[in-house]
N, C-alpha and C positions, 0 to 999 in steps of 0.2 A: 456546475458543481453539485448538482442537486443526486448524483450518483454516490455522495459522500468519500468522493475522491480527496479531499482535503483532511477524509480521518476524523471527524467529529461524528458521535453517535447523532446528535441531532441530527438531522437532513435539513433541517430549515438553516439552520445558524451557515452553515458552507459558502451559502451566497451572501451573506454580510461580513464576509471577513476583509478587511481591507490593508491587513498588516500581517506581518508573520506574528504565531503563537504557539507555544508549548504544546501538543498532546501529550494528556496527562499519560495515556496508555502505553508510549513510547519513555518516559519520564526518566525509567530504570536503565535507560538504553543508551548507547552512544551510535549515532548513526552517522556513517563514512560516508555514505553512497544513495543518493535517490534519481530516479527517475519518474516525471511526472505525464504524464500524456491528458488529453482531454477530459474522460471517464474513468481512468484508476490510476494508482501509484502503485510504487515497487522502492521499499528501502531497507538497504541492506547493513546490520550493525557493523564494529568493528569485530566482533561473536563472530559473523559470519551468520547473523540468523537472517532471514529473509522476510520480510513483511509487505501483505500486500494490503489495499484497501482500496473500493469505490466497483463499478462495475465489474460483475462478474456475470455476465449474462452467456459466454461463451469459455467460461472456468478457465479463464485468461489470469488468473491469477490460483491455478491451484487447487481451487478450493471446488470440491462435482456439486456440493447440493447446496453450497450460499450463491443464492442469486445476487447478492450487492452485500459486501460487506461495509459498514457505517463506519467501523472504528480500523485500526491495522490487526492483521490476524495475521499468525504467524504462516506462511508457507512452508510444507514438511518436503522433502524431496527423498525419493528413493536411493539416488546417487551420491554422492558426496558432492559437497559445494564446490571442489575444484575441478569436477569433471563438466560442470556448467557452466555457459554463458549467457551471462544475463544482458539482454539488449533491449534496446526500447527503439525503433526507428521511429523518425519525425515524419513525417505528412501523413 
């Protein structure tokens, strides 16, 4: 987790977490929908806003010039949301 895929600005705090907890930066937000994989997340509100956070090494989350984002940053999409699908496959 040291990618800060769990959304903590710290990077150290990630690997001690052994319980689910509040981000505060999400706080304002009501989140439907997350998808979590190894190095990043992807959560999406009831808004429809999209948030990504944790590696970004291959702007897999959107973003051309954060190489890792620590906390969730909004993803802006040129499309509308409902002409997108958002997937995460496992392995």
């Amino acid at each position: 987790m040291g990618f800060g895929s769990l959304g903590f600005p710290d990077r150290g705090s990630s690997d001690k977490v052994m319980k689910p907890r509040v981000l505060e930066s999400l706080r304002g937000h009501s989140v439907s929908q997350i998808s979590t994989g190894l190095y990043h997340t992807v959560a999406v509100t009831n808004k429809a806003i999209v948030f990504g956070f944790g590696d970004n090494e291959r702007a897999q989350l959107g973003h051309e010039y954060i190489r890792v984002c620590l906390k969730p940053t909004e993803i802006v999409f040129q499309k509308s949301i409902e002409d997108i699908a958002i997937a995460a496959p496992s392995g």
